[in-house]
C-alpha positions in Angstrom: 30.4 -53.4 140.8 27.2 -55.2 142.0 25.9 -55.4 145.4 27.5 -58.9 146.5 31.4 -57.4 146.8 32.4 -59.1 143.7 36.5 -57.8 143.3 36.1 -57.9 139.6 34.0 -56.1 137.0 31.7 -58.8 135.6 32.1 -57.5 131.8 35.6 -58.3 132.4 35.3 -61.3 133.5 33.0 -62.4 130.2 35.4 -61.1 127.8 37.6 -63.6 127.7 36.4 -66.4 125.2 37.7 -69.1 127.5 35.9 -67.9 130.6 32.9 -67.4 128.7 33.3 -71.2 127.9 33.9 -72.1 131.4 30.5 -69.8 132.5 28.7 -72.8 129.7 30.4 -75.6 130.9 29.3 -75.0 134.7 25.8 -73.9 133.3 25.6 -78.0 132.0 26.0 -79.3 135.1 25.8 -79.0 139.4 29.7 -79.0 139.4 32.6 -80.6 138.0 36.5 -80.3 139.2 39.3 -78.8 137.7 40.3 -81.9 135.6 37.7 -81.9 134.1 37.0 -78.5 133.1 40.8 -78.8 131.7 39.8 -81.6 129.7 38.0 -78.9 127.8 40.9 -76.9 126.2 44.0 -77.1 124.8 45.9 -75.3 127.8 47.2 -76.9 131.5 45.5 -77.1 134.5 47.6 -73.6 136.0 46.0 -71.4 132.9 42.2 -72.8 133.7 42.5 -72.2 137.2 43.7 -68.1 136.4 40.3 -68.4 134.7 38.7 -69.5 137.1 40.1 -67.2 140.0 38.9 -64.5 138.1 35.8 -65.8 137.4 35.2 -66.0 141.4 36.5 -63.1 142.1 33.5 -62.0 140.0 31.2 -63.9 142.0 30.2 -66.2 138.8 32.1 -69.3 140.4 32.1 -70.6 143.1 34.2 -73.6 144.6 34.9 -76.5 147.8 37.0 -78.7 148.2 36.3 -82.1 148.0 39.5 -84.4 149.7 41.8 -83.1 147.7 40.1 -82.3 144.9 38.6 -78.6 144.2 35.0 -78.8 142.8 33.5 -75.5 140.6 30.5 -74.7 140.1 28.4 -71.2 138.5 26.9 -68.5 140.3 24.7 -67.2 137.8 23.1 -64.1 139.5 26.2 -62.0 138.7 25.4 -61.9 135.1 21.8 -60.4 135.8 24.1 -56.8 135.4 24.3 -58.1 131.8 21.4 -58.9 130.9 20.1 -55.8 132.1 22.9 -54.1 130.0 21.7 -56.0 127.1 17.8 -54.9 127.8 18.5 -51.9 128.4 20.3 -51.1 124.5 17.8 -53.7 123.3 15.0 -51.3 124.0 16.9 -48.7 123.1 17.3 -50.1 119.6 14.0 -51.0 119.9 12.2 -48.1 119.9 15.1 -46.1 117.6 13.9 -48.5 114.6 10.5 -47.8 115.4 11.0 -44.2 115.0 13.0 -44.7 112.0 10.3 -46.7 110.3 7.5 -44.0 111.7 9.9 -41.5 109.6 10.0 -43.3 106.5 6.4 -43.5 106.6 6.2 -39.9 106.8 8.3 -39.2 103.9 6.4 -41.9 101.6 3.0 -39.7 101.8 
């Protein structure tokens, strides 16, 4: 878990496909509420806000209320653990290629 308390593992949070499409949706714009992230797929308002919850309890959304109306919008620091992931095996495959080619080299001469 990252330094922030989040209650949920970010990777799980991301492997759903449907949160991963909420994460762009919120990345579009400030903030938008729950009707009209719903709008968005082919599933009721109950099933997008379980998304959601788990996406907060990630720390990737955040939410107010606005009247009666709950407003989301993305906390995209969370998913600097990712990328850092991702950097990390990018080097890694990276300099593995560059040994591989090194050692085909080396067997051409």
């Amino acid at each position: 878990m990252s330094e922030n308390n989040q209650q949920r593992d970010v990777f799980d949070a991301i492997a759903d496909p449907t949160r991963r499409r909420l994460i762009e949706l919120l990345a579009e714009v400030e903030e938008l509420p729950l009707h009209e992230l719903t709008a968005h797929f082919q599933m009721g308002r109950t099933a997008v806000s379980k998304h959601l919850t788990i996406l907060k309890e990630a720390g990737l959304v955040l939410d107010r209320k606005v009247g009666r109306e709950t407003r989301f919008r993305l906390n995209a620091s969370p998913l600097r653990e990712i990328q850092d992931w991702v950097a990390f095996y990018s080097r890694f495959w990276s300099v593995n290629m560059l040994r591989l080619h090194q050692l085909l080299e080396e067997e051409e001469e």
